[in-house]
C-alpha positions as CSV (number, residue, x, y, z in Angstrom):
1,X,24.3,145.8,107.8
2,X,26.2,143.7,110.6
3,X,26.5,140.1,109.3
4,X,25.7,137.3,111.9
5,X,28.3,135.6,113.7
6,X,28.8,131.8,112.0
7,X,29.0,129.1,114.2
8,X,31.6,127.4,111.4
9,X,35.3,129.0,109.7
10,X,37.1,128.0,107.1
11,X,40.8,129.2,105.7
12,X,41.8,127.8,102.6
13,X,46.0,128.4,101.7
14,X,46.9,128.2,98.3
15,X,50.5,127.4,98.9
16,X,53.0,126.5,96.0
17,X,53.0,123.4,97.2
18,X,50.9,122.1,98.9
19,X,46.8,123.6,99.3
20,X,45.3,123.7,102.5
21,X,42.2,124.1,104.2
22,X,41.1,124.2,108.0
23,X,37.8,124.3,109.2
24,X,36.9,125.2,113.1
25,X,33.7,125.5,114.9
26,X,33.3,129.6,116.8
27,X,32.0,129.6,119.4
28,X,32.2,132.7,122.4
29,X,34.9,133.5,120.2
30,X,36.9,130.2,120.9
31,X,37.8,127.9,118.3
32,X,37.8,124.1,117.9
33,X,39.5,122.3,114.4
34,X,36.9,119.8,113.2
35,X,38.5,119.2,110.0
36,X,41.8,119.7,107.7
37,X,42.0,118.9,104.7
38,X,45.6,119.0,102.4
39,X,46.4,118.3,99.0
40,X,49.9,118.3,97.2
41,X,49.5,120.8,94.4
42,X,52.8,121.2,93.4
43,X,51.6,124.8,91.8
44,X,55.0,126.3,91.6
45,X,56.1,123.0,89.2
46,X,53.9,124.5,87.0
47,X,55.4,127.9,86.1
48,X,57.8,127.9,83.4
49,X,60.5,130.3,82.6
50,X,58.1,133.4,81.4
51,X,56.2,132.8,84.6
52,X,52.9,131.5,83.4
53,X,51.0,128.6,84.8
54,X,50.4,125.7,82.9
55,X,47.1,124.3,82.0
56,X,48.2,120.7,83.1
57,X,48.9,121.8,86.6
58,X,45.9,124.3,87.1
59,X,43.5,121.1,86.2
60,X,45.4,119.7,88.8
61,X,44.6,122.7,91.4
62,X,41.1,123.2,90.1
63,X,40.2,119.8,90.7
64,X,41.3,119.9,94.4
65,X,39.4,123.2,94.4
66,X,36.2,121.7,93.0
67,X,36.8,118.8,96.4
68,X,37.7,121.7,98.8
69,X,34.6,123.9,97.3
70,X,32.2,120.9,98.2
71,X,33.0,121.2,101.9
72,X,32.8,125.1,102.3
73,X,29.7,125.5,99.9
74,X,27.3,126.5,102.5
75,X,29.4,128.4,104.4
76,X,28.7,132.4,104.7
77,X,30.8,135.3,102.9
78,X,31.9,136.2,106.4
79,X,33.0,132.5,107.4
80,X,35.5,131.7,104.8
81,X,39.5,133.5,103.9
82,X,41.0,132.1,101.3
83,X,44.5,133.9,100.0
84,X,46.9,132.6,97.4
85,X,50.9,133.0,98.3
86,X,53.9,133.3,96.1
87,X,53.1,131.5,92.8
88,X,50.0,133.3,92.3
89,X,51.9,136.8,93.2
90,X,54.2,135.8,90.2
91,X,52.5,134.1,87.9
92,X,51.4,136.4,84.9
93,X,47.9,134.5,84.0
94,X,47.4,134.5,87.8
95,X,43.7,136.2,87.3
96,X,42.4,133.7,85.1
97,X,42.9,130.6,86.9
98,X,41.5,133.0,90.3
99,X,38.4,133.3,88.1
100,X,37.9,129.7,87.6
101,X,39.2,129.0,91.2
102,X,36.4,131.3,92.6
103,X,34.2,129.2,91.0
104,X,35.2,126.0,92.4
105,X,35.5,127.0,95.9
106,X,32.2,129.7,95.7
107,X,34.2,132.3,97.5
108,X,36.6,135.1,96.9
109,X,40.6,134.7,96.3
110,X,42.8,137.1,98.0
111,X,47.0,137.4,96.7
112,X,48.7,138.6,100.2
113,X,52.4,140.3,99.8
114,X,54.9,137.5,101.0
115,X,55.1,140.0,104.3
116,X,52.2,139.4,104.9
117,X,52.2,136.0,104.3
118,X,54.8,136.2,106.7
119,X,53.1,138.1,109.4
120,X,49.7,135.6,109.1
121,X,52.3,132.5,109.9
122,X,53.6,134.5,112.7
123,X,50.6,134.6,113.9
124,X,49.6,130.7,113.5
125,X,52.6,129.6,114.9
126,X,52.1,132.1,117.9
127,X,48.5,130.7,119.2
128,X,49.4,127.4,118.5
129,X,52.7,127.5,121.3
130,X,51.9,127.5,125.1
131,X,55.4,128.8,125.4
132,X,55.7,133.0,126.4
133,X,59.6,133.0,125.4
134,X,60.7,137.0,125.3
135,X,61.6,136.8,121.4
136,X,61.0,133.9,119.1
137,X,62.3,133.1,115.4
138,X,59.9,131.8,113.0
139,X,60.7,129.8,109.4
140,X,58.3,128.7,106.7
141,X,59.0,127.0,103.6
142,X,56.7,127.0,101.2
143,X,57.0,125.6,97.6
144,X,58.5,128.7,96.0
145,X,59.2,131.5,98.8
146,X,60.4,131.2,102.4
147,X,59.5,133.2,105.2
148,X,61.6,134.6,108.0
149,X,60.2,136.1,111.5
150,X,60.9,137.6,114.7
151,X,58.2,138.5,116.9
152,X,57.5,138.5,120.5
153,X,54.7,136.8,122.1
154,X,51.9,137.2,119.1
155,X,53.1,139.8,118.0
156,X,55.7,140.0,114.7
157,X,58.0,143.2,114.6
158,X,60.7,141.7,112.0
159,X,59.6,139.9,109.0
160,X,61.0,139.5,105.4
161,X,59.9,136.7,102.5
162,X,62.6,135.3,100.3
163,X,61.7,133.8,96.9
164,X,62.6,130.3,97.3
165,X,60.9,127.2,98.0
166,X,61.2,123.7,97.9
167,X,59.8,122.9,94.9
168,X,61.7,126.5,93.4
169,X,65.3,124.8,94.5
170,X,64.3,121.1,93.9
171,X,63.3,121.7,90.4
172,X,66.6,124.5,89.6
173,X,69.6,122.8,91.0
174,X,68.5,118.7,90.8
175,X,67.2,118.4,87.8
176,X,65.3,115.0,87.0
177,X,66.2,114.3,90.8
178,X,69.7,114.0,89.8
179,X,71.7,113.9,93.3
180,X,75.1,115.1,93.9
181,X,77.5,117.1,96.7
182,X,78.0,119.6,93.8
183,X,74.3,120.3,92.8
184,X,73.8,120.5,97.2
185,X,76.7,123.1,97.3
186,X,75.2,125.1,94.6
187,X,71.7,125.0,95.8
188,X,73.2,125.7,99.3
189,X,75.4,128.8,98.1
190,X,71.7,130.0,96.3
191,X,70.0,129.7,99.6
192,X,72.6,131.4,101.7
193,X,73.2,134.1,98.8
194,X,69.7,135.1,99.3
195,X,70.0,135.2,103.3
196,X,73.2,136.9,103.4
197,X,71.8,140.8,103.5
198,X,69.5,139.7,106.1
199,X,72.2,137.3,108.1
200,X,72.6,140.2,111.3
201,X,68.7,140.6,111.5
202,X,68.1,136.7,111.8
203,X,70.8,136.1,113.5
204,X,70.2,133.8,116.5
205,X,71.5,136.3,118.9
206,X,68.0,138.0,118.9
207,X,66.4,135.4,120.2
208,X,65.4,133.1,122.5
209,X,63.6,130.2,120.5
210,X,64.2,129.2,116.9
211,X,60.4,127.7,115.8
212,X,60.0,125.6,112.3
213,X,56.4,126.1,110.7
214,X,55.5,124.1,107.3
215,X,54.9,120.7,106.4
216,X,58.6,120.5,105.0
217,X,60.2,121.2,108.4
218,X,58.2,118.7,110.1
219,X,59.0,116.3,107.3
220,X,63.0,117.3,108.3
221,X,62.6,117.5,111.9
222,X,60.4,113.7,111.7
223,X,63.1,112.3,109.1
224,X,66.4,113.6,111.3
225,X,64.2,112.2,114.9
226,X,62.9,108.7,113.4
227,X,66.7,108.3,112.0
228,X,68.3,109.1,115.1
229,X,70.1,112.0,113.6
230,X,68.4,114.2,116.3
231,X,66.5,113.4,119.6
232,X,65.0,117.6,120.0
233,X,63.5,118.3,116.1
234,X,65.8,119.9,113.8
235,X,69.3,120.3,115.2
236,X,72.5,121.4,113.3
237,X,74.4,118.2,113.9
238,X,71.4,116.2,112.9
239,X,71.7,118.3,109.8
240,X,75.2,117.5,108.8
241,X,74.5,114.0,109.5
242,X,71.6,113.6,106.8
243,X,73.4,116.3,104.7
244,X,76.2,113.0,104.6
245,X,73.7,110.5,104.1
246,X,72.3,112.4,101.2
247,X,75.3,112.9,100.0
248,X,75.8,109.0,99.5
249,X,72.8,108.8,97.1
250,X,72.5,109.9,93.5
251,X,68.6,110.3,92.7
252,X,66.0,111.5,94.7
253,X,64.1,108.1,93.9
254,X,66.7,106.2,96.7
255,X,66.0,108.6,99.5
256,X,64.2,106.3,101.5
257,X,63.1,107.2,105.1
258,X,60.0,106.0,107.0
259,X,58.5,109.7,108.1
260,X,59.3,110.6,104.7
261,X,56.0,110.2,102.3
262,X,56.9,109.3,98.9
263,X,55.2,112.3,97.9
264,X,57.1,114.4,99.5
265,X,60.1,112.7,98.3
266,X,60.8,115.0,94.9
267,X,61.1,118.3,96.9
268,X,62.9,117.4,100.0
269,X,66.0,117.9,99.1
270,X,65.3,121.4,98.0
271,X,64.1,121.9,101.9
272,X,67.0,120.1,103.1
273,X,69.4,123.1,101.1
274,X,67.0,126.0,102.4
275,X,67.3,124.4,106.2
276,X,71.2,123.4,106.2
277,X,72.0,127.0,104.6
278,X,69.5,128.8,107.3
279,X,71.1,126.9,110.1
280,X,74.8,127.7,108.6
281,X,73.9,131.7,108.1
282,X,71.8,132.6,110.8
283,X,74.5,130.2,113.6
284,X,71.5,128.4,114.4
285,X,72.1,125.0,116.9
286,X,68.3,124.2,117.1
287,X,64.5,124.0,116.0
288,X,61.4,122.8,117.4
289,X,58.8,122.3,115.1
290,X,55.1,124.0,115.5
291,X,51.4,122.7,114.4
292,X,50.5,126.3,113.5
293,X,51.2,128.0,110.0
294,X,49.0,130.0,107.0
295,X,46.0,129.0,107.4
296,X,45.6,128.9,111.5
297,X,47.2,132.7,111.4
298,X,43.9,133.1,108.7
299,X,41.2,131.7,111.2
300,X,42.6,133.7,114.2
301,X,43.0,136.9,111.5
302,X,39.2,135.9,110.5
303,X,37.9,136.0,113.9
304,X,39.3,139.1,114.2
305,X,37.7,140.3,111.6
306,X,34.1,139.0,112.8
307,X,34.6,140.5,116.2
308,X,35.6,143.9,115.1
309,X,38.9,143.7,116.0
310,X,40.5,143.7,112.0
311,X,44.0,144.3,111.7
312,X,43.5,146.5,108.8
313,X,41.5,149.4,110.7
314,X,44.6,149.2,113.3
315,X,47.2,149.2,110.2
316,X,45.6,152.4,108.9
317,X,45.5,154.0,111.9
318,X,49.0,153.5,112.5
319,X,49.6,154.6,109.1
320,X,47.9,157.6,109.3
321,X,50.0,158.3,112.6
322,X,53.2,158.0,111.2
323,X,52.3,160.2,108.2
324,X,51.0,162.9,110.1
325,X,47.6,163.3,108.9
326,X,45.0,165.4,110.1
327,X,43.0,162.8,112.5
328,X,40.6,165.8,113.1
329,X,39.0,165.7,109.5
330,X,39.7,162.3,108.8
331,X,36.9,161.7,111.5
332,X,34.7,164.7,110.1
333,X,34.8,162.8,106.3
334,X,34.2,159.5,108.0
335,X,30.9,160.6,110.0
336,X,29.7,162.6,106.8
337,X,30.2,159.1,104.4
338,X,28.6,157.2,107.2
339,X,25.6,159.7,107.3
340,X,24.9,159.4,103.4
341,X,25.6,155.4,103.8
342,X,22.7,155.4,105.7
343,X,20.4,157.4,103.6
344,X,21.5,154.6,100.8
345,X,21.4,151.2,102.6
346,X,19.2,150.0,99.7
347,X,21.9,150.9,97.4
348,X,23.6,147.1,95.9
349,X,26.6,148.8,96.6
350,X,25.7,149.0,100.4
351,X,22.9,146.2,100.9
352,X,24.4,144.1,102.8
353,X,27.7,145.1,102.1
354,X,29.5,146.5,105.6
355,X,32.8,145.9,103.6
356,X,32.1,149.5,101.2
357,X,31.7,151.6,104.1
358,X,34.5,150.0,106.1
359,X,36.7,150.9,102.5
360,X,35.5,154.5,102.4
361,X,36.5,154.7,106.2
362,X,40.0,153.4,105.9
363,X,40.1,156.3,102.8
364,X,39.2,158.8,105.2
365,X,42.6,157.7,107.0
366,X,45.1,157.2,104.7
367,X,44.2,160.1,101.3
368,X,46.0,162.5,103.1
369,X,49.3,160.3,104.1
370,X,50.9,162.0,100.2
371,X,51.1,164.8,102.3
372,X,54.7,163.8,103.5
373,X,56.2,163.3,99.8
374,X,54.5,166.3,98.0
375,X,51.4,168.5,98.5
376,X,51.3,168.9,94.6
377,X,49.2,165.9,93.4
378,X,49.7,164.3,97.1
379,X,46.2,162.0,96.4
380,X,48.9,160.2,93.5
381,X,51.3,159.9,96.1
382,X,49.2,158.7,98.9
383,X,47.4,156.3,96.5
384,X,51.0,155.0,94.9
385,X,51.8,154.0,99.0
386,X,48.9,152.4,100.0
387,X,49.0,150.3,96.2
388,X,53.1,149.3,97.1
389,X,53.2,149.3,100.6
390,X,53.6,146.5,103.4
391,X,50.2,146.8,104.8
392,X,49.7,144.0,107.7
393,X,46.1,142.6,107.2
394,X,45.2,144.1,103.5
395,X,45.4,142.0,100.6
396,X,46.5,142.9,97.0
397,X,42.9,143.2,96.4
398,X,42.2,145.4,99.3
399,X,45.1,147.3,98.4
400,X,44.1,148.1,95.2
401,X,40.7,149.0,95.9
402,X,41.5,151.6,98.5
403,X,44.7,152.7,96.2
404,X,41.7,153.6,93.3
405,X,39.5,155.0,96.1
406,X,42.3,157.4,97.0
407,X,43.6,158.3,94.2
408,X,39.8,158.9,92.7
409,X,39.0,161.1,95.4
410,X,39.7,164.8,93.6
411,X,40.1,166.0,90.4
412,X,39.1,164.0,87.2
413,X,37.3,161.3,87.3
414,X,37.9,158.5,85.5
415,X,35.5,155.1,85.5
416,X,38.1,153.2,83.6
417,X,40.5,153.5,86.7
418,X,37.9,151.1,88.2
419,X,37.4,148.3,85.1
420,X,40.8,146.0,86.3
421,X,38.8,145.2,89.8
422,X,37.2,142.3,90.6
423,X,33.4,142.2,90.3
424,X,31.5,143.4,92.2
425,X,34.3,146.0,93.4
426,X,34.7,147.1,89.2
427,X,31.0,148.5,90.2
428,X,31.4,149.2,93.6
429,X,34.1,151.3,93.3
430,X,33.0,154.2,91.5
431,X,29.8,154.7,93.8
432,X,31.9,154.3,96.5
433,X,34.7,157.1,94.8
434,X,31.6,159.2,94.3
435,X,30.9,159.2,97.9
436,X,34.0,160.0,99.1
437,X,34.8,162.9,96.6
438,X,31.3,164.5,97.8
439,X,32.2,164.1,102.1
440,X,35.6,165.6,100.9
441,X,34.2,168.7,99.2
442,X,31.6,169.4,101.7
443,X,34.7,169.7,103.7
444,X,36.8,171.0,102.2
445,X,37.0,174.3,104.9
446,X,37.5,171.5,106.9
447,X,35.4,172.3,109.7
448,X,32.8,170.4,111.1
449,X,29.9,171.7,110.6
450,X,27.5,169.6,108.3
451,X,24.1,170.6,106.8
452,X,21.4,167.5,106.9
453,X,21.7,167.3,103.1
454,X,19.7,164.6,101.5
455,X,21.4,162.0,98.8
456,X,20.0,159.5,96.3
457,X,21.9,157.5,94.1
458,X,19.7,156.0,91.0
459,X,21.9,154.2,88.3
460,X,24.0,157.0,86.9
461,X,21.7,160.0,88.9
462,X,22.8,161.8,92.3
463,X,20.8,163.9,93.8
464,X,21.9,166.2,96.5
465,X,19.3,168.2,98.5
466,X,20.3,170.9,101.1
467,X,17.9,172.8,103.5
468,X,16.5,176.0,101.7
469,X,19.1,179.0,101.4
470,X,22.1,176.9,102.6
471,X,23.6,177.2,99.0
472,X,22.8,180.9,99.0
473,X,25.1,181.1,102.1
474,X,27.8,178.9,101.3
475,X,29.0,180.3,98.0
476,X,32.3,178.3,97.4
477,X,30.4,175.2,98.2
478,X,27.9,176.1,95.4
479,X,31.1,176.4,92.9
480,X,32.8,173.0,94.0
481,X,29.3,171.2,93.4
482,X,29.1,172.6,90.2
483,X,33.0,171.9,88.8
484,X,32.7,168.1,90.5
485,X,29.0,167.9,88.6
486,X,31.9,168.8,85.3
487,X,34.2,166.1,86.7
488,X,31.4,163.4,87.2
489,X,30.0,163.9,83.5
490,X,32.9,162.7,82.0
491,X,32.3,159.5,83.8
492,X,28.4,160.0,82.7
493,X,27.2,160.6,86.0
494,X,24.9,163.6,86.4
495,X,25.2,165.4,89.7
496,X,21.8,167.6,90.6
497,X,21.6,169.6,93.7
């Protein structure tokens, strides 16, 4: 059920600006870039004021897609992340341009929370540094959100996402590239008004280094450096002195710098407001520039994942830690589910498929964690935490798959719960639900002790088979398997035993 190791990796960002994709050759777990490849999507340009996306600008990104999708069409399920940021969280016909984006890239789409956008640029810009400084501050600005971090060494402990972007505050407060020191104040106050209930938590006092990650900051720090604004990247002085300069012009058309591509040109000046108001809040003097963002924080997050080391099994142990769970029978559920996976490896849902059992697993963690709100319906409670939380390393997607897992796991039972998922997870789902509620039940005494039961699943048909006279002796068991066999024929399974 293990998947080989691929000697290739690919992570593909959908930013709001700008798509991305890097591919690196694995090898003993070390990797080496062989190829990057960027186009300037412009996606958040295309979302107009009742936050769908245009079809003119998704046949722009489905286009690159189709380019990107020629390069990673061999590649393995296990080789390839590809996530969509801030414009696809927002816009409301998001999941039918993923559908048609699958398509031209041949491999899932995964919507992360802006935190954990955040925390994946963390951890881009922290493999990518030689430096070891105690605490560091890390900024992204992307087309339509901005990220904020503080972590030490490679390892984020503060982290917020704020929803604007270059594009966002190009296209709001300089309309048709109009330039002028009253549109720059406005779109400075914006920036700063949006900062100002985190201004203590940024402030430069926590740390040592203040680090710049996103082609927008490099365009900055190469604009203020090649002008002689700045000779160290992006400094506060440098600022005020292209802040004047810009202040001189009156259409983004005459901003004219060397480092500055002219494609860039319409949405600098929307990064320049973000920067100058960032600097101004947070008191800070100065800002190196890193190589590392997104998509490197995806490959190293990937790798992870392919040497067992995923961030999501440590999230939900954490999780489950802070909650209070009962560890004791979250292990007992997780060897009984493990012990009927095995007996169904032929199943489509498992063939193949190490990501159901690894689902199922993280269940056995987190059902309980409703506990701590109510025990009265606490699988609603549990499930409306994992579905809203911050969880570092899950997606939207994985959210919302082990959010239905959970909250499927007792009581009625409901396929419809599972139609809104992606295929094959719409399917997946309910065998996997099925499972779970059926490790739960046999312990529901919680102790450990586990017949060697016999399961088959055959379309719509389970079949449990227990050693002679075990029924006979375990009496409430017999009357649990009979009410779930109730709760399963409403979703038209039938439960034999």
């Amino acid at each position: 059920m293990s998947n080989p190791i691929p000697t290739n990796v690919a992570a593909v960002d959908l930013g709001s600006n700008s798509f991305h994709m890097i591919i690196c050759s694995l090898k003993d777990g070390k990797l080496q870039t062989i190829d990057r490849l960027k186009e300037m999507v412009r996606l958040a340009a295309g979302l107009d004021e009742n936050k769908y996306l245009d079809s003119a600008t998704q046949e722009k990104a489905l286009a690159c897609l189709e380019r990107f999708g020629q390069r990673i069409s061999n590649f393995p399920p296990n080789s390839v992340r590809i996530v969509g940021t801030n414009t696809l969280r927002l816009a409301k016909n998001a999941h039918q341009f993923i559908v048609k984006a699958e398509k031209a890239l041949g491999h899932p789409i995964h919507i992360i929370s802006g935190i954990e956008e955040a925390r994946l640029i963390y951890q881009g810009v922290a493999h990518s540094l030689s430096s070891n400084a105690n605490n560091r501050f890390v900024m992204d600005i992307g087309g339509s959100s901005t990220e904020y971090i503080i972590g030490k060494q490679d390892i984020p402990h503060t982290k917020e996402s704020l929803n604007m972007g270059c594009v966002t505050v190009s296209q709001s407060f300089f309309r048709n590239g109009a330039l002028s020191k009253k549109a720059f104040k406005k779109a400075t106050l914006f920036a700063e008004h949006h900062l100002e209930p985190f201004q203590s938590t940024f402030n430069s006092q926590h740390y040592d280094e203040a680090i710049g990650a996103s082609g927008s900051l490099k365009a900055i720090s190469n604009v203020l450096e090649t002008s002689g604004f700045s000779n160290n990247g992006i400094t506060l002085d440098g600022m005020e002195q292209l802040v004047a300069h810009l202040h001189t012009l009156d259409h983004v058309d005459q901003i004219s710098f060397p480092a500055l591509s002219i494609e860039r040109r319409p949405v600098f000046i929307g990064a320049v407001a973000i920067v100058y108001a960032t600097f101004k809040t947070l008191n800070i003097q100065q800002m190196t520039v890193s190589d590392g963002a997104l998509r490197e924080g995806l490959v190293y997050d990937l790798v992870g994942r392919i040497y067992n080391h995923d961030t999501r099994s440590q999230t939900s142990q954490i999780i489950a830690e802070r909650y209070h769970t009962d560890r004791r029978h979250s292990k007992q559920l997780k060897e009984t589910m493990r012990y009927m996976v095995a007996q169904l490896e032929h199943h489509p849902c498992f063939a193949d498929n190490s990501a159901s059992l690894q689902f199922l697993e993280w269940a056995a963690d987190l059902h309980e964690i409703g506990f701590e709100i109510a025990h009265s319906q606490y699988h609603k409670h549990s499930a409306y935490i994992i579905e809203n939380g911050d969880l570092a390393g899950f997606s939207k997607q994985d959210q919302l798959i082990l959010s239905r897992l959970v909250r499927s796991h007792r009581k009625r039972f409901k396929e419809s719960r599972f139609e809104d998922l992606p295929p094959p997870w719409n399917k997946h789902t309910t065998i996997m639900s099925v499972i779970f509620r059926l490790a739960t039940l046999l312990h529901r005494n919680r102790q450990a002790v586990r017949p060697d039961f016999r399961i088959g699943i055959d379309g719509k048909d389970i079949e449990l088979t227990f050693p002679e006279a075990w029924l006979e002796q375990a009496p409430l068991t017999c009357a649990d398997l009979k009410q779930e066999a109730q709760y399963l024929k409403e979703a038209r399974f039938n439960l034999s035993f």
